[in-house]
DSSP file (Angstrom, degrees, kcal/mol; ACC not computed):
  #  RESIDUE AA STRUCTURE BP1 BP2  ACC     N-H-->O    O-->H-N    N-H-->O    O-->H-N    TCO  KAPPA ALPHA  PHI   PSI    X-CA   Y-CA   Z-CA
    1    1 A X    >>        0   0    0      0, 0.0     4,-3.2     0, 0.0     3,-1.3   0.000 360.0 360.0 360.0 -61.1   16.0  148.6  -65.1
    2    2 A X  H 3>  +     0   0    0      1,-0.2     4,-1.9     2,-0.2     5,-0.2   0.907 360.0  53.8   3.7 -86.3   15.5  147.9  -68.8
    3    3 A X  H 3> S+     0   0    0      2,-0.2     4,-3.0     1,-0.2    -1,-0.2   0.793 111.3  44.7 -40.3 -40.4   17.8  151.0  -69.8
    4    4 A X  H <> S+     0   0    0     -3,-1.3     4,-1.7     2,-0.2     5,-0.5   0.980 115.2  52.1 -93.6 -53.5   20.9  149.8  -67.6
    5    5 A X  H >X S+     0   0    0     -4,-3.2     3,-2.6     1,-0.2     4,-1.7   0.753 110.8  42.5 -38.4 -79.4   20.4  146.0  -69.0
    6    6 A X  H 3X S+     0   0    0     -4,-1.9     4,-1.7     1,-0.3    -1,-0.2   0.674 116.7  56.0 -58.4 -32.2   20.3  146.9  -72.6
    7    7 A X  H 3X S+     0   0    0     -4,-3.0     4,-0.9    -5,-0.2    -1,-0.3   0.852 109.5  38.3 -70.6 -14.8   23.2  149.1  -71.5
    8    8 A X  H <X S+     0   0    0     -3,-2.6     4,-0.6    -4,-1.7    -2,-0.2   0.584 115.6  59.3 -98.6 -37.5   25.5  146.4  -69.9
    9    9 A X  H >X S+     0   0    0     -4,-1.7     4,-2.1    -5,-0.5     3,-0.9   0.950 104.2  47.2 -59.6 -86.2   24.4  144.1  -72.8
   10   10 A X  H 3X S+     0   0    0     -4,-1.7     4,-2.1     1,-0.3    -2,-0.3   0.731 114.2  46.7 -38.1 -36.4   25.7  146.4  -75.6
   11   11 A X  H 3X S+     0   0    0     -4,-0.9     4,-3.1     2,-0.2    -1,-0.3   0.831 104.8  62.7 -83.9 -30.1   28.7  146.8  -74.0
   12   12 A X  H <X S+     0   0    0     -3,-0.9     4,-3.4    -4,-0.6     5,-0.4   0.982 110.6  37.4 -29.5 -74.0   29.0  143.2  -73.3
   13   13 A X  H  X S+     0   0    0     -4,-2.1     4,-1.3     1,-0.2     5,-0.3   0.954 107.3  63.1 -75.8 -39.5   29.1  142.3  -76.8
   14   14 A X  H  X S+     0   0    0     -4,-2.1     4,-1.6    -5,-0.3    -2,-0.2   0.929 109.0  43.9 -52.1 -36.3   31.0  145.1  -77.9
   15   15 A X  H  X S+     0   0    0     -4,-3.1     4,-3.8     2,-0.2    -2,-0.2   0.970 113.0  52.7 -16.2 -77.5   33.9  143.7  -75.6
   16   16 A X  H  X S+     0   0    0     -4,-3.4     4,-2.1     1,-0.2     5,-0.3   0.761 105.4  50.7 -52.7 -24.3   33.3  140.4  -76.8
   17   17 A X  H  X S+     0   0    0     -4,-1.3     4,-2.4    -5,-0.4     5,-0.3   0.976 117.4  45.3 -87.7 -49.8   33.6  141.2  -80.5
   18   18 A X  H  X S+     0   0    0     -4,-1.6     4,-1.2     1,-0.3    -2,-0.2   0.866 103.5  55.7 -38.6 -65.0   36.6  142.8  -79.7
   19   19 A X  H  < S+     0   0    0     -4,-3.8    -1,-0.3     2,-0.2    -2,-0.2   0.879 110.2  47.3 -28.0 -62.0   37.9  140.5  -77.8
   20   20 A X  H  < S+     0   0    0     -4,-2.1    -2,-0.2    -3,-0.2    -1,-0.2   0.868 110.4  57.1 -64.2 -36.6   37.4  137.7  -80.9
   21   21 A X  H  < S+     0   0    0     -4,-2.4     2,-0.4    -5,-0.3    -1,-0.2   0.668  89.1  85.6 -50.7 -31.4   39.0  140.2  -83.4
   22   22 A X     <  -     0   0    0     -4,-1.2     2,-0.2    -5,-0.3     0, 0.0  -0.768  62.9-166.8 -74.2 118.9   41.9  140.5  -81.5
   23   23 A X        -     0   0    0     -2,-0.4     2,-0.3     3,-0.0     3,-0.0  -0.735  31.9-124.3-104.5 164.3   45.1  137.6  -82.1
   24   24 A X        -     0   0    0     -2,-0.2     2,-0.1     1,-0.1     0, 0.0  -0.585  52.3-104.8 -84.4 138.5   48.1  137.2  -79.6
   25   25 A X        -     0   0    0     -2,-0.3     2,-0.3     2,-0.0    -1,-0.1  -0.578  40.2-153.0 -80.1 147.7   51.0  137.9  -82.9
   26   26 A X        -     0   0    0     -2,-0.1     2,-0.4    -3,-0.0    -3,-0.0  -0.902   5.7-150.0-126.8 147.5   52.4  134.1  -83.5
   27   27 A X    >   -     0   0    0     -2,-0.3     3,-0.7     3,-0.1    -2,-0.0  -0.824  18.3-160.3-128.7  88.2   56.0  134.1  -84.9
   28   28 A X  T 3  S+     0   0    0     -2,-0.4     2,-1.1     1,-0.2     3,-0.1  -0.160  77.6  29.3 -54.6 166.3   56.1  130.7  -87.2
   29   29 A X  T 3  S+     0   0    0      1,-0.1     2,-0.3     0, 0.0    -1,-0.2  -0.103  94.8 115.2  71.9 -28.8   59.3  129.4  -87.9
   30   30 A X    <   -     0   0    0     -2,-1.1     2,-0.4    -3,-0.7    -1,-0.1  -0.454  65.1-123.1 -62.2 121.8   61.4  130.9  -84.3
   31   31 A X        -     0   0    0     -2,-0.3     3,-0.2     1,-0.1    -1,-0.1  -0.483  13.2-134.7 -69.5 127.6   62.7  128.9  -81.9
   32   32 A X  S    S+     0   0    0     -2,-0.4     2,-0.3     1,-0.2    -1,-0.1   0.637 100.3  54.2 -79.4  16.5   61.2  129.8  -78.8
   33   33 A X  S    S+     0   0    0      3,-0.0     2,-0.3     0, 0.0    -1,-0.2  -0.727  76.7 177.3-130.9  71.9   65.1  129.6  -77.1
   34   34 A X        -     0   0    0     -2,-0.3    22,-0.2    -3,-0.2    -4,-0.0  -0.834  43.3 -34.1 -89.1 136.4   67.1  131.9  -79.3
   35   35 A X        -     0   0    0     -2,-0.3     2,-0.2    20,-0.1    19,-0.1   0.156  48.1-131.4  68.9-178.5   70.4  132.5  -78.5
   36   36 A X        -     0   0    0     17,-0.1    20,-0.6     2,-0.0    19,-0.4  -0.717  28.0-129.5-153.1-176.5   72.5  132.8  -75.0
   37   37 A X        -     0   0    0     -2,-0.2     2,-0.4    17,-0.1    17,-0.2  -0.826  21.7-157.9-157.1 134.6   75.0  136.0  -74.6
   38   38 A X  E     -A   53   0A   0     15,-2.2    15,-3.1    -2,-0.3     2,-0.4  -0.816   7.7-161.3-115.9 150.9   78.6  135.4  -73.5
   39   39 A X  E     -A   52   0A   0     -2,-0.4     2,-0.2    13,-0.2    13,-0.2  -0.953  12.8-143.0-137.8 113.5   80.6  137.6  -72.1
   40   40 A X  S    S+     0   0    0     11,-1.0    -2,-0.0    -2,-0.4     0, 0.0  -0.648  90.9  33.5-115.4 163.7   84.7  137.0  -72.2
   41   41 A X  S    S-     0   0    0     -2,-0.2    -1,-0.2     9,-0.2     0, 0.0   0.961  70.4-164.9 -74.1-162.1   86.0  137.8  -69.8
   42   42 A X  S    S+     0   0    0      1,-0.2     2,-0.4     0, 0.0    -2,-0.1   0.847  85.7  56.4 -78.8 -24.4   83.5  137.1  -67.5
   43   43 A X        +     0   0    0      2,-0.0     2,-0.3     0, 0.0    -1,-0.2  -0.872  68.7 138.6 136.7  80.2   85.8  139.4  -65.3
   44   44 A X        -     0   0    0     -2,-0.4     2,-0.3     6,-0.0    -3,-0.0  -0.963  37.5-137.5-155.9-174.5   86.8  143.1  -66.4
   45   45 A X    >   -     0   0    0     -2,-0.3     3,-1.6    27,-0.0     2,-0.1  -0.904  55.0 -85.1-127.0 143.1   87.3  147.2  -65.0
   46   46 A X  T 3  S+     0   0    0     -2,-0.3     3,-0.1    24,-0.2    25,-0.0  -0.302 116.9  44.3 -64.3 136.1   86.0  149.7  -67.1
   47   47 A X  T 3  S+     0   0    0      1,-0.5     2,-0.4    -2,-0.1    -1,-0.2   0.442  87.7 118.1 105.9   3.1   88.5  150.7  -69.7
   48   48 A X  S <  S-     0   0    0     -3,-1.6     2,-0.6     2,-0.0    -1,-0.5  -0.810  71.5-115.8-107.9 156.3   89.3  147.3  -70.4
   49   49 A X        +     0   0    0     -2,-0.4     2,-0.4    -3,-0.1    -3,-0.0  -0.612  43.6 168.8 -79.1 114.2   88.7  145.6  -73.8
   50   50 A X        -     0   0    0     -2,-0.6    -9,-0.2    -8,-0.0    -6,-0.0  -0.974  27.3-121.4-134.7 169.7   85.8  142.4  -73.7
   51   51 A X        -     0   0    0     -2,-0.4   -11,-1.0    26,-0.0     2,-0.3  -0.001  18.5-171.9 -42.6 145.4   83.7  140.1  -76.0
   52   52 A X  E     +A   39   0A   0    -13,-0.2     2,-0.4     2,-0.1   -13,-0.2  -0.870  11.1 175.5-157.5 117.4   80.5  139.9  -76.1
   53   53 A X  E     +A   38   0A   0    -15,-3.1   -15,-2.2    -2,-0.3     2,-0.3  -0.869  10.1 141.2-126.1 138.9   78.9  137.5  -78.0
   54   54 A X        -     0   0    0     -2,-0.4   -17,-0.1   -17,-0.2     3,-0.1  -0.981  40.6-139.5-170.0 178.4   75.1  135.9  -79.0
   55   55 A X  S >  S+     0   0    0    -19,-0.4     3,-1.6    -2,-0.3   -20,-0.1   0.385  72.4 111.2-124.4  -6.5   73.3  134.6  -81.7
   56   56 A X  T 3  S+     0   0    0    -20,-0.6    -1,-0.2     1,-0.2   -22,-0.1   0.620  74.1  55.9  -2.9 -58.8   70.0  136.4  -80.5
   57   57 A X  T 3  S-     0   0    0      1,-0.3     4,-0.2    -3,-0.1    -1,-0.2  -0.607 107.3-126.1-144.0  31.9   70.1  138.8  -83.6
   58   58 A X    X   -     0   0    0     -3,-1.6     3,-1.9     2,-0.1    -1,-0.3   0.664  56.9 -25.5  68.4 151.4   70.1  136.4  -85.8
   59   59 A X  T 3  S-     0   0    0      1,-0.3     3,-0.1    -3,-0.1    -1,-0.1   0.001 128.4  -6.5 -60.5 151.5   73.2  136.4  -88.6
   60   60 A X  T 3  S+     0   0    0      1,-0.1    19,-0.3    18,-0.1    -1,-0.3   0.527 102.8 121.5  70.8 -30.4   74.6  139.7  -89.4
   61   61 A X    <   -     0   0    0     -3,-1.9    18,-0.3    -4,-0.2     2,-0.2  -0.127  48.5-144.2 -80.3-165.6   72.3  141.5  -87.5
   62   62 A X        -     0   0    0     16,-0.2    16,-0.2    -3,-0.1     2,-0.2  -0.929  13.9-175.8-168.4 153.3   73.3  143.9  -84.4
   63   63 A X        -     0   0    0     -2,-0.2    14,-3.5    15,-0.0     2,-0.4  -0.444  22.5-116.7-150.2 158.0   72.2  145.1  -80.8
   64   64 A X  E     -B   76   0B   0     12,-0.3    12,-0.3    -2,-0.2     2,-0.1  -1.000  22.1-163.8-123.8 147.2   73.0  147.3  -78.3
   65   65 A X  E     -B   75   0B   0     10,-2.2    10,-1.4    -2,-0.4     2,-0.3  -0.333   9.5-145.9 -74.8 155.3   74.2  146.7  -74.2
   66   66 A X  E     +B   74   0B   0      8,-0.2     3,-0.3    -2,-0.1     8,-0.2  -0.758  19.0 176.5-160.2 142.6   74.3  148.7  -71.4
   67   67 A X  E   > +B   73   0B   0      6,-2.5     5,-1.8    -2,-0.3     6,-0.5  -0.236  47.3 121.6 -97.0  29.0   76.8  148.4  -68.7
   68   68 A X  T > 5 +     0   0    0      1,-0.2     3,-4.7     4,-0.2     5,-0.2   0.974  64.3  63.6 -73.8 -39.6   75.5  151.3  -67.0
   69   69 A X  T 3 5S+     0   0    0     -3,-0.3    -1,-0.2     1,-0.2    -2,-0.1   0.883 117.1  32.2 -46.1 -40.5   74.8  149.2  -63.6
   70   70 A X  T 3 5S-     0   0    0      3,-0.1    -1,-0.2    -3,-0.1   -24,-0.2   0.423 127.2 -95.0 -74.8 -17.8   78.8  148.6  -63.4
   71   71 A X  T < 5S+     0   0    0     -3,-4.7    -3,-0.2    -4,-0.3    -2,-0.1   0.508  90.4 107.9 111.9 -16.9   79.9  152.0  -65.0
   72   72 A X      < -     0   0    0     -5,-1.8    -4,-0.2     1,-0.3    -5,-0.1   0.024  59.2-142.8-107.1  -7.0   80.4  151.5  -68.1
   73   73 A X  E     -B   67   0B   0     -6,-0.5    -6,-2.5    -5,-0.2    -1,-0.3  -0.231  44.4 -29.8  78.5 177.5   78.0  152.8  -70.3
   74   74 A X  E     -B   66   0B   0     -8,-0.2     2,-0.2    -7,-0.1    -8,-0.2  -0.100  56.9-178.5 -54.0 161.4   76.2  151.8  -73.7
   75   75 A X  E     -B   65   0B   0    -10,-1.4   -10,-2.2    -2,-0.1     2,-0.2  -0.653  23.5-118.6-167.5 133.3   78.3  149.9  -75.4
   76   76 A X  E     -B   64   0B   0    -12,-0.3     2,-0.4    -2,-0.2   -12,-0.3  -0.454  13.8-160.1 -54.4 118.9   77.4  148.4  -79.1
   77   77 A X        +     0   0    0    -14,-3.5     2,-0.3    -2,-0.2   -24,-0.1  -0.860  37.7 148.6-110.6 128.0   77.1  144.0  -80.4
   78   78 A X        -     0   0    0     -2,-0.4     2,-0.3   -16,-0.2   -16,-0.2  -0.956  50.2 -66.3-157.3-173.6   77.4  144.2  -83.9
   79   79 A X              0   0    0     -2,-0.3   -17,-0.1   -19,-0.3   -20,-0.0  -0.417 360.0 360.0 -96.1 145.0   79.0  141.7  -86.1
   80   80 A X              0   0    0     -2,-0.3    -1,-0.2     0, 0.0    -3,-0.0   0.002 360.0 360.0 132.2 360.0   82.6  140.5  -86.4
């Protein structure tokens, strides 16, 4: 009985130390609602040109879609 306590203990606190060691990552400075994505128009067939727009990915940066559910493939956000 001893033996199983001391084991169930020791692993206890090894948990626990773990546990305390550990942080959730914090992002200072982010707005916890970045961005939207618009899509012009809303309305299209594959092979047709549209917009796709968000501010998600920050200025300058760029992303990729995919339109697969619809047909359509990947398809690339980058800026311009």
């Amino acid at each position: 009985m001893r033996r199983t306590a001391r084991l169930l203990t020791g692993t206890a606190l090894a948990a626990a130390a773990v546990g305390l060691t550990t942080a959730a990552p914090v992002y200072a400075g982010e707005d916890a609602a970045t961005g939207g994505l618009t899509v012009y128009p809303s309305s299209v067939v594959p092979g047709e040109r549209a917009v796709v727009t968000t501010t998600a990915c920050g200025k300058g940066g760029s992303a990729a879609g995919d339109a697969g559910a619809v047909g359509a493939g990947a398809f690339p956000l980058a800026p311009g």
